[in-house]
C-alpha positions as CSV (number, residue, x, y, z in Angstrom):
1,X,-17.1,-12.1,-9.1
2,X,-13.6,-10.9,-10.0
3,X,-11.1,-12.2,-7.7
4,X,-8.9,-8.7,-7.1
5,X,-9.5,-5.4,-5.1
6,X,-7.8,-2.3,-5.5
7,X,-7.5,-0.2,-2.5
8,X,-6.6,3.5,-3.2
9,X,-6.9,5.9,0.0
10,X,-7.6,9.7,-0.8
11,X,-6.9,12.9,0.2
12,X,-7.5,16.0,-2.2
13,X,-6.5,13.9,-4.9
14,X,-9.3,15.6,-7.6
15,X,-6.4,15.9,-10.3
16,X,-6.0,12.8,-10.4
17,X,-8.6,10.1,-9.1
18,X,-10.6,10.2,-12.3
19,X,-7.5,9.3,-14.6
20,X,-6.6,6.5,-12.5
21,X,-10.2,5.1,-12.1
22,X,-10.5,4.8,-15.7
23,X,-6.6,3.7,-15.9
24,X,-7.3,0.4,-13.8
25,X,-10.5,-0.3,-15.4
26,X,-8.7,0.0,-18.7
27,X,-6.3,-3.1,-17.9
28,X,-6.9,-6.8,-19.5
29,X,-7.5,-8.4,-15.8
30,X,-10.6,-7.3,-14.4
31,X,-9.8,-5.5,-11.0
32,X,-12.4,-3.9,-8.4
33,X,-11.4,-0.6,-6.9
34,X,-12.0,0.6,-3.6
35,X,-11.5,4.5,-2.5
36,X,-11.4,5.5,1.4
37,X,-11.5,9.1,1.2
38,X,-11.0,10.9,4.3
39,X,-13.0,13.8,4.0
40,X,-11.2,15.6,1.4
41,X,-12.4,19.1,0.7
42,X,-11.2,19.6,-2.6
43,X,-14.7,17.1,-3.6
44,X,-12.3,13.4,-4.6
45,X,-15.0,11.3,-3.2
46,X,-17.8,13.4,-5.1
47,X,-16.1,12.6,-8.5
48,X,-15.7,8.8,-7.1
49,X,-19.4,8.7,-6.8
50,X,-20.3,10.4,-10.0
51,X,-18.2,7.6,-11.7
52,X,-20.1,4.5,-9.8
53,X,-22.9,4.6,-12.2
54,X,-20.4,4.0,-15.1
55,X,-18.6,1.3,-13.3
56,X,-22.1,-0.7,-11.2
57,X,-20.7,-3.0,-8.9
58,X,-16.8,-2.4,-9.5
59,X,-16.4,0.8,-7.8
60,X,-16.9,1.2,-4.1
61,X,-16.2,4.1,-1.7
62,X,-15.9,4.2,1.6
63,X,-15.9,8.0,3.5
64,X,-14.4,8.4,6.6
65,X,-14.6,12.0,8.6
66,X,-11.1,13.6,8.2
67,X,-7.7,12.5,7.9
68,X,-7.0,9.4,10.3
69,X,-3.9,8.3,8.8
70,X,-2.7,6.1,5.9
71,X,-2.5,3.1,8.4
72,X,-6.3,3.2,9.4
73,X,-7.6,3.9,5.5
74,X,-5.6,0.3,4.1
75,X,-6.6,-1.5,7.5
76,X,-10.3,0.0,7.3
77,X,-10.1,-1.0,3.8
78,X,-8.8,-4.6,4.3
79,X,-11.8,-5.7,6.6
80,X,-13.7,-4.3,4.4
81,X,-11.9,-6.4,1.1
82,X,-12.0,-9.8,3.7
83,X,-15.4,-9.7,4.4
84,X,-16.0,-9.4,0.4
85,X,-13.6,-12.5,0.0
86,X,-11.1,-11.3,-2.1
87,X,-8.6,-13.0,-3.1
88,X,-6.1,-10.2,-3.8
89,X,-6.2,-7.4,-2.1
90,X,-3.7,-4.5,-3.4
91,X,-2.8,-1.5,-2.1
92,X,-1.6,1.5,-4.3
93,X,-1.2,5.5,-4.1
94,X,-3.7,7.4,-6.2
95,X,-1.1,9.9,-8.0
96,X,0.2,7.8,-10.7
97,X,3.9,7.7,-8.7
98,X,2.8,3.5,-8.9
99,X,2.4,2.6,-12.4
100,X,-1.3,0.8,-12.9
101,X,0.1,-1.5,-15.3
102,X,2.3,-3.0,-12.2
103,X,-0.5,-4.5,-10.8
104,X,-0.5,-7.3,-13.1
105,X,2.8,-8.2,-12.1
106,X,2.3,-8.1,-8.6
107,X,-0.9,-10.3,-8.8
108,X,1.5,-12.9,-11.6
109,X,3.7,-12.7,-8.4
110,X,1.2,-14.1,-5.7
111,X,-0.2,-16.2,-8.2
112,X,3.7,-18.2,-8.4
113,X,4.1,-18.5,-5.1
114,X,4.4,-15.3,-3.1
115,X,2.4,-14.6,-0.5
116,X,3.3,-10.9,-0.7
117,X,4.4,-9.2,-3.3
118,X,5.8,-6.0,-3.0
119,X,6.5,-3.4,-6.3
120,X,10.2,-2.2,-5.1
121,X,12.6,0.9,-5.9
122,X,15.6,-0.9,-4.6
123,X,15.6,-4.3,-5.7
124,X,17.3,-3.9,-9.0
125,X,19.3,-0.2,-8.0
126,X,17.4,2.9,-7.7
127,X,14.5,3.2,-9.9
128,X,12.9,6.4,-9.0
129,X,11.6,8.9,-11.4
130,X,11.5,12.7,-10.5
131,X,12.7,12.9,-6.9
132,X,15.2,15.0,-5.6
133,X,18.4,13.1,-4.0
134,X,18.0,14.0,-0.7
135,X,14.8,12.7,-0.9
136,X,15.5,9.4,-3.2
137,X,18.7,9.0,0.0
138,X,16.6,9.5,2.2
139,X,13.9,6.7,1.1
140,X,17.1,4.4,0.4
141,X,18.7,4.8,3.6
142,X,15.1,4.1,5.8
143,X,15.0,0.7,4.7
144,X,18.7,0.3,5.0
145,X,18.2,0.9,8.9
146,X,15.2,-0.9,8.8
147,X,17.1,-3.9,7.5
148,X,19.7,-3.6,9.7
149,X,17.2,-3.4,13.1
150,X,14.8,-6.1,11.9
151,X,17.6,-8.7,10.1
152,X,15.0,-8.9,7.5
153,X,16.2,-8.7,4.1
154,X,14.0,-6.6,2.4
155,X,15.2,-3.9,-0.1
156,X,12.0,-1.6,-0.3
157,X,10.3,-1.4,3.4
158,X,8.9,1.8,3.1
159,X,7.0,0.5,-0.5
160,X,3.1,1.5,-0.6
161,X,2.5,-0.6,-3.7
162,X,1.7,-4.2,-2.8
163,X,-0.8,-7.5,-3.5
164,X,-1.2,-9.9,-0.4
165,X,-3.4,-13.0,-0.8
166,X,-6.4,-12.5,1.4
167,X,-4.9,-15.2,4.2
168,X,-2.1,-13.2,5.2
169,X,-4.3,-10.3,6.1
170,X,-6.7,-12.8,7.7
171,X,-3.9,-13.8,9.6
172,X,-1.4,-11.4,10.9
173,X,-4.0,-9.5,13.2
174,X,-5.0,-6.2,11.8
175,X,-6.4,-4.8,14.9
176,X,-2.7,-5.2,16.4
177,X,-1.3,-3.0,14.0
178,X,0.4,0.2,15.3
179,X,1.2,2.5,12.9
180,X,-0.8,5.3,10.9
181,X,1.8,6.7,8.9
182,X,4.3,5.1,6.1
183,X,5.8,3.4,8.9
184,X,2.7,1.0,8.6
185,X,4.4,-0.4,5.6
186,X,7.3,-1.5,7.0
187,X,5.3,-3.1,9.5
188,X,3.0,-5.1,7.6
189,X,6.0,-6.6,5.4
190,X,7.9,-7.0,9.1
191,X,4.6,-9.1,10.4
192,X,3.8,-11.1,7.3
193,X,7.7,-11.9,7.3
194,X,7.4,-12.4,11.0
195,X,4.5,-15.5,10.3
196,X,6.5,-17.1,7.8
197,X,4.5,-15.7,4.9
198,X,6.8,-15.8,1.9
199,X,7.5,-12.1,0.5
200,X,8.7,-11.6,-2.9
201,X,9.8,-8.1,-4.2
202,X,9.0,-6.9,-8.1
203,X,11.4,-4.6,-9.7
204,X,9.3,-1.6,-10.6
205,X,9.8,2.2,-11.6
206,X,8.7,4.5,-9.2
207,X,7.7,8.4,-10.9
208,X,6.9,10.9,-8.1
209,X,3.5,12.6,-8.9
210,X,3.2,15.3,-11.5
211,X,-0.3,16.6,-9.9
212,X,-1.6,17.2,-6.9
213,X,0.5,18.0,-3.2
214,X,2.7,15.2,-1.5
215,X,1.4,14.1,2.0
216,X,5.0,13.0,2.5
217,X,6.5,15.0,5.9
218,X,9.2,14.9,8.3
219,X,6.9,13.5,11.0
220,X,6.2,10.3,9.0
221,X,10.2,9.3,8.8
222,X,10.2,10.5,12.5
223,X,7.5,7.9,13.3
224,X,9.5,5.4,11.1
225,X,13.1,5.8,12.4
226,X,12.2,5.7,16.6
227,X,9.0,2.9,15.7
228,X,10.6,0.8,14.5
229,X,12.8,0.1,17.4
230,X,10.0,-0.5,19.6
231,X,8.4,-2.7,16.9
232,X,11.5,-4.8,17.1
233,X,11.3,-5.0,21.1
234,X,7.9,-6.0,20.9
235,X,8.4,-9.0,18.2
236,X,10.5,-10.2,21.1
237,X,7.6,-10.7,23.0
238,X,5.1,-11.5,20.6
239,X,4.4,-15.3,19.2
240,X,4.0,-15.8,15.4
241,X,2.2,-18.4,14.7
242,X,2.7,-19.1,11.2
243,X,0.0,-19.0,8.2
């Protein structure tokens, strides 16, 4: 059994979930996929489905009824990958904004030594494709702050795109996970930091999607900016022990 599992969560992404399927089963290491749709109307999981015949026993979907948040899908998703015994366990958007071919250079990552490896905008400048400033500052200046609260040095917090070896997620208590928005992702790289997990970040180009409607909102920086203060307070009271 192939030793790496794609997690892709879903929401009306018909435009483009059939491209990427065929995109990652396309590339020279052999990858499983796994889609957590959640209950989109536009018919996503349908054309996941349709596809599984093609692809026996490398494409899975799970459905869950209605959107839940981004947080719950990848956490939903990586019981689901641990109780499979993955290896690798990825996590990546379905609109093509992370580049496919990136995963092998995330898993080359965790392979030399990382226990995390994250697919960054910010560790070599700003490499972002397609967004407006504001938006591209606005990205920037969140992990900036995030930095700056946590003393963690990491230049990407907010990055969806990411490979952890199956042990950190064993580790670093899913079920005490707090956030359901994007703010999850700067607290699962602040916890796997947190247990002494070692974190390396990959220089990648980020292109913002050409099909499809953005889930991004104000709501999900709102949940980022006052969390992560209280995330902070809590790790003062919290023991790590270390994986």
């Amino acid at each position: 059994m192939p030793d790496s599992i794609v997690i892709i969560p879903t929401y009306n992404e018909k435009e483009n979930i059939e491209r990427m399927i065929r995109k990652v089963f396309s590339l020279p290491h052999n990858f499983h996929l796994l889609i957590i749709d959640d209950g989109s109307p536009d018919g996503t999981a349908q054309i996941v489905k349709n596809l599984q015949d093609e692809y026996p026993n490398q494409l899975f979907i799970l459905e869950r009824a209605g959107k839940q948040g981004l947080g719950t899908a990848y956490i939903h998703g990586f019981k689901w990958a641990i109780e499979k015994k993955y290896d690798y366990i990825f996590e990546m958007d379905a609109d093509f904004s992370h580049n496919p071919d990136d995963l092998i250079k995330l898993k080359e990552a965790c392979q030399n030594g990382a226990d995390m490896s994250v697919g960054s905008r910010y560790v070599k400048g700003v490499n972002v494709v397609n967004w407006p400033m504001s938006r591209v500052l606005m990205s920037y200046f969140a992990s900036v702050y995030v930095r700056f609260i946590t003393d963690v040095n990491i230049q990407d917090f907010t990055a969806g795109f990411v490979c952890y070896k199956r042990r950190v997620l064993e580790t670093v208590q899913l079920n005490k996970i707090r956030f359901v928005g994007y703010a999850f992702q700067i607290e699962m790289k602040y916890t796997t930091v947190k247990h002494g997990f070692n974190l390396v970040e990959v220089p990648i180009i980020f292109t913002d999607r050409t099909e499809g409607a953005s889930k991004m909102s104000k709501g999900i920086f709102k949940e980022a900016i006052f969390g992560v203060i209280q995330m902070k307070i809590n790790s003062i009271f919290r023991k790590y022990p270390e994986g």
